[in-house]
C-alpha positions in Angstrom: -192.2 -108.2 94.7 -195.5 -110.0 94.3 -194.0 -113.6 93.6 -191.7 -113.4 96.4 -194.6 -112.6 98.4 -196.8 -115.6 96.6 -193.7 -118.0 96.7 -193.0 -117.5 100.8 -196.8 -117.9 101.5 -196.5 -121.3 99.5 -194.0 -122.5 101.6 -195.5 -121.9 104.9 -198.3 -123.9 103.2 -196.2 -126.7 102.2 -194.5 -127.4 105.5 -197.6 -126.9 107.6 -198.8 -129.6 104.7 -196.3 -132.3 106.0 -197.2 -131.4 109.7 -198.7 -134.5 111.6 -202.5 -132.9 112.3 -203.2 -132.4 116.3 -206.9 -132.3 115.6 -208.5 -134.9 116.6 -211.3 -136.9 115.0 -213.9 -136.8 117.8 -216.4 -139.5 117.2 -214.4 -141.8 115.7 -211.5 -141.3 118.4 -211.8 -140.9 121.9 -210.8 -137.4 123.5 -208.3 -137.4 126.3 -209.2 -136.0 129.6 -208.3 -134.7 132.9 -209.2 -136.4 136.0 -210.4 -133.0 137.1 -212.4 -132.1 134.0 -216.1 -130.7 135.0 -218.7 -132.2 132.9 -222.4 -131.9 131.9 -223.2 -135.0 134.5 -223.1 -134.9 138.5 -222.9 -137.8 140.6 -224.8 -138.1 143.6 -224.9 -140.2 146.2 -228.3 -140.4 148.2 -227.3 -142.3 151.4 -225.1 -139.1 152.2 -228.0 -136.4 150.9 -229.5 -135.4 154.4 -232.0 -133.1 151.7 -230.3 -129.7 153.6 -231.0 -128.1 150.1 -227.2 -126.1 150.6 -226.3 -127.0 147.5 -229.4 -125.0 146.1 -228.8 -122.7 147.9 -225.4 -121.6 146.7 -226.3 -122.4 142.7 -225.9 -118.8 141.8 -228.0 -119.2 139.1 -230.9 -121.5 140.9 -231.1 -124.4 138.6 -231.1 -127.2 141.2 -234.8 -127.9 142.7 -234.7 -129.9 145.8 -238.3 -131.0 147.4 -238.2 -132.7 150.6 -240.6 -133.9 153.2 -238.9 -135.1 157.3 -237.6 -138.7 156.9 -237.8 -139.6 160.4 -234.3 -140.3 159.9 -230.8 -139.7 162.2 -233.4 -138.1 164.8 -230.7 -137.7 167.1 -228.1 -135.8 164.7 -230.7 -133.7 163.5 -233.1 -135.5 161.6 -232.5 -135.9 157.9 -235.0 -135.2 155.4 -236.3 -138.0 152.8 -235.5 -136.3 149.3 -238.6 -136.5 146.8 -237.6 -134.3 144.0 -233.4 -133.6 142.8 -233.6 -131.7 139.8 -230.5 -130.0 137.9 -231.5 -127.9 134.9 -227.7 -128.7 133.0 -229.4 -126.7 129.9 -228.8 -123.2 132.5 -225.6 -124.6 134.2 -222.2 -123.0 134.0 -220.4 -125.9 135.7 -218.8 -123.3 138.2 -218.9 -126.2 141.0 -220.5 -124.0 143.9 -223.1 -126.6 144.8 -220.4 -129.0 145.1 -218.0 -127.0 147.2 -221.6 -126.2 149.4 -222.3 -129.8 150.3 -221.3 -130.2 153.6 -221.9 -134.2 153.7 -220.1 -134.9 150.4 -223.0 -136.2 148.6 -222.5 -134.2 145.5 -219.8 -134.1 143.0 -219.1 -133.0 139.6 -219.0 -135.4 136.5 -217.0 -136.1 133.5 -219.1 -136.8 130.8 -219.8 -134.5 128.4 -221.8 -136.2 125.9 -225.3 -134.9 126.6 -226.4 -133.1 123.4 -230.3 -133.2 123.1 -232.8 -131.4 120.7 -235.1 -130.2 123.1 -234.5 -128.1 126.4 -236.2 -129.3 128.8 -235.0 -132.9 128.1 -231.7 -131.5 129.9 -233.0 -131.4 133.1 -231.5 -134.4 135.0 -233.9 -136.1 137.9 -233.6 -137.8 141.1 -234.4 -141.3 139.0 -231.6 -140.6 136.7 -229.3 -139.2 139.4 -229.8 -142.7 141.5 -229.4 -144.5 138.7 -226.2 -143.3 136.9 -223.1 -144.4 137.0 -220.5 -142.9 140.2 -217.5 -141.8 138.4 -216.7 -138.4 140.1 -214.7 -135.8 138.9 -211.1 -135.2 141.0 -212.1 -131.7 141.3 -212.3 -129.7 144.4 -211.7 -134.0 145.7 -207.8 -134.2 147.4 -209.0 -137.4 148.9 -209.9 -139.2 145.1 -206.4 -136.9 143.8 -204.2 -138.7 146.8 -205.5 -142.1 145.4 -205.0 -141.0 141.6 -207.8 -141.7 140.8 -209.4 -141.4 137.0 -213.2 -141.2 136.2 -212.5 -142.2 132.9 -210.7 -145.4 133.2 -211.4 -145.9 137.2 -214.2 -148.3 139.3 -217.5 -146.6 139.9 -216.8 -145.3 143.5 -219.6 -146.0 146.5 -220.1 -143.3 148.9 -217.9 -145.1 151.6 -215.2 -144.6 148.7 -215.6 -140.9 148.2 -215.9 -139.3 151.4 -213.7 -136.9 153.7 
């Protein structure tokens, strides 16, 4: 009773033994994603930001600060606002894309990195320098426009904002 028991366990073991592994070996190989993933990074593009602050708005958990002051800007549209201060607090986000889908001038989307481990908390807050400065590779999400054109942050161009709009 017992070694047929022992002996049938054993064998389970031996042919999940000869499997080929499907775990991959993250640092040393590179994990495949989806063009739609949602990732610890946001691209923003500040020649669309008219500083409306809907995106804060929305964030139901209030991790985006947005200061502005009047830019003197599209005065006949409705005057934009000059934005001073962008922040996104990733260490509270959820990734749950509100501010995205709240943007009415398509000047924030969500990222696809993911690689943004730090030791301290508040060095996860991502500001208007870093924001202007990184890299435009937008997620597909909630985006039929960069879908219809197959596009792939991974492997794709860094997008301008003429590229990524409506």
């Amino acid at each position: 009773m017992y070694g047929l028991g022992i002996a049938k366990g054993l064998l389970v073991t031996l042919t999940n033994l000869m499997r080929k592994p499907t775990t991959v070996q993250y640092p040393e190989e590179a994990v495949t994603q989806a063009p739609r993933f949602r990732g610890e990074e946001f691209t923003w593009y500040v020649e669309r930001c008219t500083g409306c602050a809907s995106c804060a708005k929305y964030c139901p958990l209030g991790i985006i600060r947005i200061v502005t002051h009047p830019g003197g800007l599209n005065i006949q549209e409705g005057e934009s606002y000059a934005v001073d201060v962008f922040d996104i607090d990733i260490g509270r986000c959820m990734f749950c894309g509100l501010c995205v889908e709240a943007c009415p001038y398509d000047a924030l989307f969500m990222g696809s990195g993911f690689e943004r481990a730090r030791y301290r908390r508040g060095e996860l807050v991502i500001s208007v320098e870093e924001l202007k400065q990184a890299e435009k590779r937008p997620s597909t999400w909630f985006r039929p426009q960069l879908e219809a054109k197959s596009y792939n942050p991974q492997t794709g161009k860094p997008l301008s904002w003429e590229e990524v709009g409506r």
